[in-house]
Every structure is written in C-alpha cells, then in structure tokens.
N, C-alpha and C positions, 0 to 999 in steps of 0.2 A: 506429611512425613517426608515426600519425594521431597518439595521444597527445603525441610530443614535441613538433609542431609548436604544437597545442594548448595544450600546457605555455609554449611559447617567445612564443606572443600573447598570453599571457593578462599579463603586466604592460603592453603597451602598450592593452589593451584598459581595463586598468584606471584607466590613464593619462586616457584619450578620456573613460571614465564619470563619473572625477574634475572635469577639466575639462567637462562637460558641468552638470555639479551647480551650478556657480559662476553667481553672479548675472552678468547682462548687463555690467555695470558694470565688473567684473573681467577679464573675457574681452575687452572693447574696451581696456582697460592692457594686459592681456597682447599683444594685434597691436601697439598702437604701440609697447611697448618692445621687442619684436622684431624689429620695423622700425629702433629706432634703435639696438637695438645692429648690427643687420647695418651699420646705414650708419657706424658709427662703425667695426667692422673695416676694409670697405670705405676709408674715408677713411683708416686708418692703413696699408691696405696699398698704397695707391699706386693711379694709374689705369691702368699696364700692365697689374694681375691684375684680371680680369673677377669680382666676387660678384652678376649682376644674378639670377642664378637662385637664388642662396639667398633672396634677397625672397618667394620662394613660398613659404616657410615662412609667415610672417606672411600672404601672401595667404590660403594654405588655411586657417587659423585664424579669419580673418576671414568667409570663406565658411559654413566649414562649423558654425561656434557661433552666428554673429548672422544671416546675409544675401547677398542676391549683392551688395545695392546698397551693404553696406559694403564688401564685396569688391573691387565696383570703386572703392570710395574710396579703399582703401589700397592699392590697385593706382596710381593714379594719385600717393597719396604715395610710393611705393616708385622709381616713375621718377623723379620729382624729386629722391626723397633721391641716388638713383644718380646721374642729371645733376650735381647741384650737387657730387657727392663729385669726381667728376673734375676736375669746373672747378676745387675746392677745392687740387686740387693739381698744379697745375698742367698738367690736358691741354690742346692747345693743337690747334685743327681750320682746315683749308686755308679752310671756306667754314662761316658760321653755319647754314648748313641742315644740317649733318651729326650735330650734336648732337641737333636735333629730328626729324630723319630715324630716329636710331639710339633716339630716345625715343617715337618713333610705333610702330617696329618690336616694342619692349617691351612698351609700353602694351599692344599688340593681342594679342600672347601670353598678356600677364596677363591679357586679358582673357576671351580664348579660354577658360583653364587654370579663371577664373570661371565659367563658363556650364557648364562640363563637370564643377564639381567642385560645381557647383549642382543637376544632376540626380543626379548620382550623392547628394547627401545630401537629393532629394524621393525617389528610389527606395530608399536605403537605410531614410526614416521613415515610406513607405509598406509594403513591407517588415514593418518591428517592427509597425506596426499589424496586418495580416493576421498575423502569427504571434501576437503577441495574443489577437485575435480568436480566431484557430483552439483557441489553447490554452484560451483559458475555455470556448469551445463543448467541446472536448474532456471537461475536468475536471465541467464539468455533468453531458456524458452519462455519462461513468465516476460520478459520485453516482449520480445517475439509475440507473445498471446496477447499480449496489451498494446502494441502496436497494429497488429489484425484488427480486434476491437474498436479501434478509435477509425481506424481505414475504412473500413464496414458503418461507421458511423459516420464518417466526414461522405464517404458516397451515399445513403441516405439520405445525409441532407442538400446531398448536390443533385440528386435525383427528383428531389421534393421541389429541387426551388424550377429546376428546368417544367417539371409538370405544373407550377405554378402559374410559371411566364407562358409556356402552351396554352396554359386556361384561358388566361388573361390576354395575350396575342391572339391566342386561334380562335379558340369556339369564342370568346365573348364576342370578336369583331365580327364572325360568322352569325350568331345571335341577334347581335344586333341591326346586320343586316337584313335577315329577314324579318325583323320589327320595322324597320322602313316597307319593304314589300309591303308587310302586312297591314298596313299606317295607308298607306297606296292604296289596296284591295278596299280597303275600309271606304277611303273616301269615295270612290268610284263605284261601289255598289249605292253608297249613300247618295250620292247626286242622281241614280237613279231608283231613290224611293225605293231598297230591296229590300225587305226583313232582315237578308241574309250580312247585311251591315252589322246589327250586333252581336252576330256568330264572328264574324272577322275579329270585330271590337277583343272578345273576349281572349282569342286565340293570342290577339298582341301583347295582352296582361296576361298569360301564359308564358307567353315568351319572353316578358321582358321578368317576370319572377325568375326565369330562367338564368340570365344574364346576373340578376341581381346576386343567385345563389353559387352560380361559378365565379365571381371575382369575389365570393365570402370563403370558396373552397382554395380560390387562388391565394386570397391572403393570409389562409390556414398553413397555405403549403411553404409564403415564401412571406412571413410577416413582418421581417426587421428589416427595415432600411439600411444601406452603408452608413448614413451620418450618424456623427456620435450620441444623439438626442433620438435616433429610431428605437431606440427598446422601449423608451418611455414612452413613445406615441404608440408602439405597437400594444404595449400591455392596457394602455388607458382604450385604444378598440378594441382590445382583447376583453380585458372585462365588460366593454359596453355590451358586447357580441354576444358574451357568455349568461348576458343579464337577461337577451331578448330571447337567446331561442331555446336556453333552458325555465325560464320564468324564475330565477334567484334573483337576489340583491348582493349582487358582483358589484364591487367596484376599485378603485386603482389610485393609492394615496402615494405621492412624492411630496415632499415638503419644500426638497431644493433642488434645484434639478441635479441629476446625476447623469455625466456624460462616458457611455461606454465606445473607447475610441478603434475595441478589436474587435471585427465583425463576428467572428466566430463563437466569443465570449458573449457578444448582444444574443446570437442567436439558441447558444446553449442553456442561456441563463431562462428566454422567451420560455424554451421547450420544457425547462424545471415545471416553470409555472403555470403551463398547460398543462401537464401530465396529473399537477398537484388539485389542480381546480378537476379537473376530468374525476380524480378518484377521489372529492369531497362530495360531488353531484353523485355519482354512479353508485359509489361503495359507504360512503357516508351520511346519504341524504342529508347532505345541508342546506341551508335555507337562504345565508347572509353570509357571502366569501372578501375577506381582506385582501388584496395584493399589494404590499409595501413595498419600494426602494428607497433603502437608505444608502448613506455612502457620509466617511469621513476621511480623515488623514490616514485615518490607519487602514480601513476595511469597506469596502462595498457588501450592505445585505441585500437579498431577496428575500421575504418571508411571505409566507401565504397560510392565512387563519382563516378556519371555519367555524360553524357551531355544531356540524354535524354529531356522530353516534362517537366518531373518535376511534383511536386505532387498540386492539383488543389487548387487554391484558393475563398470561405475560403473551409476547411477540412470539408468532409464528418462527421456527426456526428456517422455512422453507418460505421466504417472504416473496412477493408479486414482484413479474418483472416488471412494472412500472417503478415502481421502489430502487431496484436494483438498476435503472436505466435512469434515475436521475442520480442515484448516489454516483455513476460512472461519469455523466456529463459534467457532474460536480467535479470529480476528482482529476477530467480530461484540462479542465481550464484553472485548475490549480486550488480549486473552492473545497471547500467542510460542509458537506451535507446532514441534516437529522431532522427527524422525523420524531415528534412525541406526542403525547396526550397532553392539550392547555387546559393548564387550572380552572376555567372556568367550566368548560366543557369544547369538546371538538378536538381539531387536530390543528397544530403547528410545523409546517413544514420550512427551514429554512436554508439559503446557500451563505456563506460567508467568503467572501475574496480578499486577504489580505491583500495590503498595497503593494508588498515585494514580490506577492504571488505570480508565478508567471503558466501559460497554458503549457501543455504538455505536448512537445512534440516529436510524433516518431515517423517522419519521413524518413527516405534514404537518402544517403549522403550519394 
C-alpha cells in the first residue's frame, strides 16, 4: 500500500519540481492567467454559483513559487476579479456595503490561507535543507567508513606480504643453515661409525620439512607475483597446495591465458578464491573443487565450484565474515561478487570485472 501511494504522488510531485524549475518570470504568467481564467468561468457562469474558493488555486501558486507578498497581491486581485465578475452580471445588493463586506470577508481568508501556506513552504525548505545536510554528512561518513575499510585492508595485505618475505629471507635462510650443520654433524659422526649418525640423519629431514613448510606459509602470505601472468601461476599452486594437504581434487582450469596487469587486483582476486576454497573444505565438505579464469573483451571471471553440502536455504540474514570479506574485496577492485547454490549440487562462487571497471581508491589527496 506504502508503494502505491508513493507511486500515485509521484506525478504530482513531479508536477511541483517542474514547476519549481521555471524562471520567476513564468511562474508570475502562470498565477495571473489562472486568476483570469477562474474569473472568466466565473463571469460565464453567472453570480448565483459561488467560484470565490477556486481563486486559491492561483493564490497557492503564488505563495508557494514567488512570496507571501505576492501572495497577498494576488489575493487582493482575486477579490476584485470575483467582485467585478458579479457586478459584471448583473448582481444586484440591497445596500453598497455588502459587496465590500462580503470582499473583506474573502480578502481575509485569502489572506489567512497566505500566511499559513507561507509557513508551511519556510518549514517544508527548511526541511530539504536539514535532509540535505544530514544526507552529505551521511554519504561522507559512509566514504569515510569505506575508505578506513579498504586502509585496514591494503595494511593487512602489506603486513602479510612483509611476514611473507621475513619467512622466506629469514627463517628459511636460518633453516637452511642449519641443515648444512646438520648434513655436517651427519657426516662426521658417520666416518666415525657412530649409531648416533642416524639420529642427526633424521633431525636434517626434520628440519628441512621445516623449511619446506615456511616457504608454503610464506607463499600463503605473499602468493602473486608483480607480473601480469602471477595470479594464474599463483592459483594453478594454489590448487596444487590445496590438493596435497587437504586430500581434495582441487584443481585450476584457464583456457587462455588471462593477464592481470594491477597488482592489487591479482592479489584481491588470489584471496576471493582462497577464502572460497577455505569455506568448500571447512563448511562444505567438498570432495572436487573448480577454479576457473575466464576473461574476454568485455569481463574478467573468477569462479570457484564445488560439490560440497552447498549454502543453506533460505540465507542466513547475519551471513559469515568470510562471505562479507570477499563481497568487500570484490567490490574494493570494482568486481560483482555472488555466491549461490549450483544446479547440480555444491556451491558457486563467482567475481566478475567488467573491462571499464576500475579499483576503488580512497587515499588522501
């Protein structure tokens, strides 16, 4: 019902906006010929039928577009037209006070009807100002909130990559060295026929699982490469990675290659489809995960298909922040994120980047 009433104001409102658009000039023709055509009905229909209240027409127009004080001007023509239409036709009054009697009585209506339709249009342009007002202060703080967001995001990811290259610089080189040591110890016990040779032995395959597992943590933290062809090789070890140490059949199909040439975009797109595989294994138990990139003239896709349990229906209204942290990385680099149940069974998650699309940026100027 809210809707149809909404629907049923909306051409008179359009009407007002119109009319409100028109220069000064226009808007004061428009009250006097409204004025003269009333008074010309009036005059044809005789002074038994009363038109003195259609004159508000013209009044309120006059009010509510220019002024009160033309308001009352055309208040004042409005009586007269209405007096003279009578006299015009012959009404005929017992004593001459009656005519200005019954033109006093008008006048003060109109005038009243002026004063009242004069606050009503300071309250309703006071009004649009405060909602105004409220709505830029809004739409600032919503930037504001969405540019914290993306800041809080872009340090994240520049946190992740620095602990990345630490892994991969520091401990691996550290690691590794003492797999030499220990490679050392090894041999040296062994030239002297010690048992304790494949105690060392075993410590080095210790240690070098070690090294293996931080440049897998390091590549978690800092996966894409600057070049335009890193997302595809990242995502093609990304599933291999995903195959080994979860035990699924992950794997990562391009057809053609597809070159993302902005680093930020490779890496937001990377973390979609981590997040998306993370919550097929975890919350899905899926068995056999897809990760596609497509890309043409028009649209770069990412999609990632599972076979898992699929996402519940209907939708949680209070949905998981992983969900809500990829639809945000989607929406930071200009992409259409969604998330559904696939016809066959499982879930479809995909990003779409139109080719005009551009990433969203709110640094400071």
């Amino acid at each position: 019902m809210k809707r149809e009433r909404e629907t049923a104001k909306s051409p008179m409102l359009q009407f007002v906006k119109q009319l409100e658009n028109r220069s000064r000039f226009v808007l004061i023709a428009i009250a006097f010929l409204t004025i003269a055509a009333i008074g010309l009905v009036d005059y044809l229909t005789g002074h038994e039928i009363s038109f003195s209240v259609f004159y508000l027409l013209g009044v309120a127009l006059a009010v509510w577009f220019i002024g009160k004080w033309f308001g009352a001007l055309v208040s004042v023509l409005s009586v007269a037209v209405w007096v003279a239409g009578d006299i015009a036709t012959g009404a005929r009054f017992s004593s001459p006070l009656i005519p200005i009697w019954n033109a006093t009585i008008l006048l003060t209506f109109y005038l009243v009807v002026v004063w009242l339709l004069n606050r009503l249009r300071s309250f309703h342009h006071n009004l649009e100002a405060q909602v105004k007002q409220r709505t830029t202060a809004l739409t600032e703080e919503m930037a504001e909130r969405e540019r914290l967001e993306c800041e809080l995001l872009e340090i994240s990811e520049r946190e992740q990559r620095r602990i990345g290259q630490d892994l991969h610089d520091g401990l691996c080189q550290h690691l590794t060295g003492a797999t030499l040591a220990g490679q050392v110890l090894e041999e040296k016990l062994a030239a002297l026929n010690l048992s304790e040779a494949a105690d060392a032995k075993k410590v080095v395959e210790i240690v070098e699982d070690g090294i293996n597992l931080s440049r897998r943590l390091a590549k978690g933290l800092y996966p894409v490469e600057m070049e335009a062809d890193g997302l595809m090789l990242a995502l093609e070890e990304f599933a291999a990675t995903s195959s080994e140490l979860f035990k699924v059949a992950c794997r990562f199909e391009c057809d053609s290659p597809v070159l993302i040439h902005d680093p930020a975009t490779a890496g937001h797109l990377y973390r979609i489809a981590q997040e998306a595989v993370s919550n097929a294994i975890k919350h899905g138990n899926a068995r056999n995960i897809l990760i596609r990139l497509d890309a043409n003239e028009e649209s770069t896709m990412l999609s990632i298909k599972d076979d898992g349990v699929g996402l519940p229906e209907p939708l949680p209204k209070n949905r998981g922040i992983g969900l809500r942290i990829m639809a945000h990385r989607s929406a930071m680099i200009g992409g259409t994120f969604n998330m559904c149940r696939d016809e066959p069974g499982g879930t479809l998650a995909t990003c779409e980047l139109q080719a005009k699309s551009k990433p969203k940026n709110f640094r400071r100027e």
